[in-house]
C-alpha positions as CSV (number, residue, x, y, z in Angstrom):
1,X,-156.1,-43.7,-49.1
2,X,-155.5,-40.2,-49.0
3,X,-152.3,-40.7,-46.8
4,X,-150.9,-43.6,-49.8
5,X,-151.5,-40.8,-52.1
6,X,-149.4,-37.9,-50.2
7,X,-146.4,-40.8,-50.1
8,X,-146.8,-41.7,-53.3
9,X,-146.4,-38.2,-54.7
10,X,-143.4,-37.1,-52.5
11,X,-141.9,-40.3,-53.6
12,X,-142.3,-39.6,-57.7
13,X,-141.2,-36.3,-56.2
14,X,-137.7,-37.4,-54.9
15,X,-137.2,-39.5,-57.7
16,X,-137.4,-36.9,-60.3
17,X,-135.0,-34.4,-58.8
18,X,-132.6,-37.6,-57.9
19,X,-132.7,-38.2,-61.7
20,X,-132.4,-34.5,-62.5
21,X,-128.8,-34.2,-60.1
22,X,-127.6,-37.0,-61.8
23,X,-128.0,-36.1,-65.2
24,X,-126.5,-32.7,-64.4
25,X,-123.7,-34.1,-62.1
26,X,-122.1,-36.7,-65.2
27,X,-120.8,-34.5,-68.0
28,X,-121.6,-34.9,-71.6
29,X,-118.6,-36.3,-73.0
30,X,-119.1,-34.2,-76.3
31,X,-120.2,-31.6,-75.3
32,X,-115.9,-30.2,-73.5
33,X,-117.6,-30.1,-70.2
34,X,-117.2,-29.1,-66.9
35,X,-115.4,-26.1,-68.7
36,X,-116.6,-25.6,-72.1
37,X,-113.5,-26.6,-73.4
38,X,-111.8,-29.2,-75.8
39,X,-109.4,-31.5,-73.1
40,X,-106.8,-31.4,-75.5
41,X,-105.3,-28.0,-76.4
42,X,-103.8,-29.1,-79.3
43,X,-105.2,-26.1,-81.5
44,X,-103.6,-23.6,-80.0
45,X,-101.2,-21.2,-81.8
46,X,-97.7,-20.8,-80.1
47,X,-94.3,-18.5,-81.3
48,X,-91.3,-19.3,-80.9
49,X,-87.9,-17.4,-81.8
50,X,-84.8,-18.3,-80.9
51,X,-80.8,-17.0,-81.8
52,X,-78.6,-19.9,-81.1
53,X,-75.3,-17.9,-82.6
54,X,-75.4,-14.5,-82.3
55,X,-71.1,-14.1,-81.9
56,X,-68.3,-12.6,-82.9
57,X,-65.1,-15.0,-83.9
58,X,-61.9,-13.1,-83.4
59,X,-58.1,-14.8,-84.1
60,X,-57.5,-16.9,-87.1
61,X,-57.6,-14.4,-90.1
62,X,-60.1,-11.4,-90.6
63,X,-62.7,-10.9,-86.9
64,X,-66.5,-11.6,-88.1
65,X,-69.9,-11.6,-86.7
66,X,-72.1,-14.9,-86.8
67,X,-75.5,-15.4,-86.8
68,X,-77.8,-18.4,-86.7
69,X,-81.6,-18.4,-85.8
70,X,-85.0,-19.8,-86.0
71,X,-88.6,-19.2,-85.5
72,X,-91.7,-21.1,-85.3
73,X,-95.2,-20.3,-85.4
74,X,-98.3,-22.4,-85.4
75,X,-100.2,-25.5,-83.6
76,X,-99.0,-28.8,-82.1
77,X,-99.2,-30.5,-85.5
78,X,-98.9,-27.9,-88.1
79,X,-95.8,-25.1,-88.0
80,X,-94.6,-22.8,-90.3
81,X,-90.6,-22.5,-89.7
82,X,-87.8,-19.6,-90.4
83,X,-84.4,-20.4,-90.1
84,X,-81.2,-17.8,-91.1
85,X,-77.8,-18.4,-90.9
86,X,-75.0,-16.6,-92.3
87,X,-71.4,-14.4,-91.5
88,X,-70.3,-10.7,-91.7
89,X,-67.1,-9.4,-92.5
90,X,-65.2,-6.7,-94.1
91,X,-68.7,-5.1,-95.0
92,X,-69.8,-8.4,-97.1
93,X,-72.2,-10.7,-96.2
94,X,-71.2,-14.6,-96.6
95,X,-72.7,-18.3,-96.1
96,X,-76.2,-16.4,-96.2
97,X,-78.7,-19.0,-95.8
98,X,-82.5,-18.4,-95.5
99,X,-85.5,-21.2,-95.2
100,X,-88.8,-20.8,-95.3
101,X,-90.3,-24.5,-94.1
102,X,-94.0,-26.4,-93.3
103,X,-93.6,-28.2,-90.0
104,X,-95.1,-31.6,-89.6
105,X,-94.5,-34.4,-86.6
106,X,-94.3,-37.8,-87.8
107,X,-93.0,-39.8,-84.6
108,X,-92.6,-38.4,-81.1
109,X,-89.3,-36.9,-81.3
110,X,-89.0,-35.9,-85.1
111,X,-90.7,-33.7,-87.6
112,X,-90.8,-33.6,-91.3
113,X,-89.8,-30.2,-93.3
114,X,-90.5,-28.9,-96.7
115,X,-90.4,-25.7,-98.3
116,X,-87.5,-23.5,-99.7
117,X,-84.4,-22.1,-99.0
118,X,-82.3,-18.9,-100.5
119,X,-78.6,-18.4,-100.6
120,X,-78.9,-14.3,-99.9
121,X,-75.5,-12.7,-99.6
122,X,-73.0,-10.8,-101.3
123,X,-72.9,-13.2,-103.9
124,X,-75.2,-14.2,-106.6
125,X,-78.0,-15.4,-105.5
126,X,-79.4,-19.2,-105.2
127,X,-83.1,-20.7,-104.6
128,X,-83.6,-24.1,-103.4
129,X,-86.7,-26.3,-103.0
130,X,-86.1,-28.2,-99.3
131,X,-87.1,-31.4,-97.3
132,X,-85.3,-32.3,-94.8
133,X,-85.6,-34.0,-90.7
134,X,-85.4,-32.7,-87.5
135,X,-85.5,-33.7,-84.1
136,X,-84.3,-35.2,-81.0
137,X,-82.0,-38.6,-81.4
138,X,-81.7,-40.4,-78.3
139,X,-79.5,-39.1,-75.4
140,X,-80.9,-35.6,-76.4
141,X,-78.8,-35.2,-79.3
142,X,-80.4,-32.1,-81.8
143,X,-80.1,-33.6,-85.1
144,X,-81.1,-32.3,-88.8
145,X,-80.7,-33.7,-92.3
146,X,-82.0,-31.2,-95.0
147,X,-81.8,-31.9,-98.9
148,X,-82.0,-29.2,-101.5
149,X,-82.9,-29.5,-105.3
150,X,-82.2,-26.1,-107.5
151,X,-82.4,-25.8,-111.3
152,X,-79.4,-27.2,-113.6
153,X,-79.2,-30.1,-111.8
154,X,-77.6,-28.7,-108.7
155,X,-78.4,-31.1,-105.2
156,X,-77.5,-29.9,-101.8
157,X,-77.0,-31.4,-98.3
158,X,-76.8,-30.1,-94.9
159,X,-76.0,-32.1,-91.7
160,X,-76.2,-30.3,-88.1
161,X,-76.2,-31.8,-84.4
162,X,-75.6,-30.2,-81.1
163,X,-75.7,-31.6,-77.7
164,X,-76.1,-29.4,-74.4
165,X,-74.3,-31.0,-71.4
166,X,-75.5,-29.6,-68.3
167,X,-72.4,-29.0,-66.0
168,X,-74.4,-27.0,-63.2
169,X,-78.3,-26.2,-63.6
170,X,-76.9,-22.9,-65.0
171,X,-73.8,-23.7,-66.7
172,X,-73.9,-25.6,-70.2
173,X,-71.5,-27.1,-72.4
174,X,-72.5,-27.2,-76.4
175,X,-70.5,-28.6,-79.0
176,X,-71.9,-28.0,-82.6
177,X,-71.1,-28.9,-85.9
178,X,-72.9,-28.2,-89.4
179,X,-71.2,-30.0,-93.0
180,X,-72.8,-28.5,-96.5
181,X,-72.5,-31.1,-99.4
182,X,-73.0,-30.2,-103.0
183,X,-73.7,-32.3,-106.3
184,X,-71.6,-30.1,-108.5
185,X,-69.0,-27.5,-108.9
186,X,-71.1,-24.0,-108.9
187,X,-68.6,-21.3,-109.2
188,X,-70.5,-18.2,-109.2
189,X,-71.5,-19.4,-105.2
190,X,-68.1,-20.3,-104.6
191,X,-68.7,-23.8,-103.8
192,X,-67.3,-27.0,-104.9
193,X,-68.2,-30.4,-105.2
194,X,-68.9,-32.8,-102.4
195,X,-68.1,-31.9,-98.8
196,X,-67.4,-28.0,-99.5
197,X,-67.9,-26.5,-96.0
198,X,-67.3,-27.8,-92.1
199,X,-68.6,-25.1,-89.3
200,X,-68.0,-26.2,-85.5
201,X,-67.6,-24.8,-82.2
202,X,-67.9,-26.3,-78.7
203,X,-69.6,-22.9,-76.3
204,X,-69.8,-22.7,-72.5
205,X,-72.7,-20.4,-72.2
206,X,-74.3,-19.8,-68.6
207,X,-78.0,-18.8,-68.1
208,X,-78.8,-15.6,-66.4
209,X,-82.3,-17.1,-67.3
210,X,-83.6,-19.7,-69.7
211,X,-83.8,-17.2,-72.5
212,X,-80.8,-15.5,-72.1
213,X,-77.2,-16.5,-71.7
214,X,-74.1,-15.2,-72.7
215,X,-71.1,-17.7,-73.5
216,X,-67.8,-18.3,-74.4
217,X,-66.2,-20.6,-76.8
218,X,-64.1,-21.9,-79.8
219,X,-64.7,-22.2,-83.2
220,X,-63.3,-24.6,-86.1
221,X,-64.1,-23.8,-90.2
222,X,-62.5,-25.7,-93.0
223,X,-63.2,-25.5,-96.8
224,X,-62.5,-28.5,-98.9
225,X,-62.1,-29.1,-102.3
226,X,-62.8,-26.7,-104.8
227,X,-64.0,-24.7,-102.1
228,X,-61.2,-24.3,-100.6
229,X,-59.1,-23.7,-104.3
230,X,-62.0,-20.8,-104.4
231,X,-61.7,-18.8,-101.0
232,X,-57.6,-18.9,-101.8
233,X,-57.8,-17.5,-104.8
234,X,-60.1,-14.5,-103.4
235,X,-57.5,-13.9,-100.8
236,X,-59.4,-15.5,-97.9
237,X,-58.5,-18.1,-95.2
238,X,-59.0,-22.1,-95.6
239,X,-59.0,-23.6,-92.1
240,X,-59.7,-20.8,-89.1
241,X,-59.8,-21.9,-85.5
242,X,-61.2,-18.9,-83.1
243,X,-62.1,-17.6,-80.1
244,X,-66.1,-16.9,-80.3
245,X,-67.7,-14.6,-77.8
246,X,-71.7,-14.2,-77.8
247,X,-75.2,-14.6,-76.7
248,X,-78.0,-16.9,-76.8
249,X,-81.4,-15.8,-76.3
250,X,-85.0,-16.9,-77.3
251,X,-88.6,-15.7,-76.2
């Protein structure tokens, strides 16, 4: 008796560490184990500058400096985006274009943008509210379709794509293009109705490193329309075709 009561104790024994090693050993699905963490680190704030153009354009008319960047800052899902684009030259600032935008994915490849843009240059100035697309179209292409709305019944439109074709690991080939559409005629920016403004280049830029590359390239800008009636009568070129030198960098 006293020998069936020794086994039956070592045997309730056995059982409850058993039990005890397999509770501990299978994870608590809620509770982010083995490392206290959620498996998806989709919370996580991230910042991301980058200057795409950052040139100068030289043959065709007056030299200028070009710049065009972005930044982000925020989660997977929810971003808060700067962009700035705009020219130098002859001490006046031109094309100065400034967006403030929420960030929002709403397929794989493609995010939704709202917020608001202001023209900030040497001429009078211009708010905007914005909404616009951007993402990736299919064979990589870098595509973005912004509308603008402003008071008086002024509508804006601005198309941009770009395409990097890898010709080494190192060496890239970027053509670019950007068209601004407006509703109406708004003299005091210059601008006239419809298509007013076509900015291209194709760029040969080679990577020192991902974030920083120096490149080569040409440039084409045409005005149309009154646009184009405006810059002549200020004096200043139509259609310029240049030689661009510059650097792309991000961090």
């Amino acid at each position: 008796m006293r020998l069936r009561a020794i086994g039956i104790a070592i045997t309730t024994l056995l059982a409850g560490t058993t039990g005890a090693l397999a509770a501990e050993a299978v994870p608590d699905p809620n509770s982010g184990m083995p490392y206290g963490f959620s498996p998806v680190g989709d919370d996580a704030v991230y910042f991301h500058p980058i200057m795409n153009q950052m040139e100068g354009r030289f043959g065709d008319g007056a030299s200028e400096f070009r710049w065009d960047g972005e930044a982000w800052v925020g989660t997977d899902f929810n971003k808060l985006w700067l962009k700035s684009e705009g020219s130098l030259h002859g001490g006046a600032v031109a094309g100065g274009q400034h967006e403030v935008l929420y960030d929002r994915p709403v397929t794989t490849y493609f995010d939704l943008q709202a917020g608001l843009r202001a023209d900030l240059d040497s001429l009078p100035e211009r708010t905007w509210a914005a909404f616009g697309i951007q993402g990736l179209a299919p064979y990589s292409f870098e595509v973005s379709a912004t509308a603008y709305a402003s008071d008086g019944g002024h509508y804006a439109a601005k198309l941009g794509g770009l395409y990097d074709l890898l010709i080494t690991q190192r060496l890239i080939l970027q053509p670019q293009i950007e068209l601004n559409f407006y509703s109406k005629a708004d003299p005091v920016r210059e601008v006239g109705q419809g298509l007013s403004h076509l900015d291209s280049g194709l760029r040969l830029r080679y990577e020192l490193s991902r974030k920083f590359a120096p490149y080569v390239g040409v440039t084409y800008e045409s005005k149309f329309g009154r646009t184009a009636d405006f810059a002549s009568n200020g004096g200043g070129p139509v259609n310029q075709l240049r030689f661009a030198l510059g650097l792309r960098a991000w961090f």
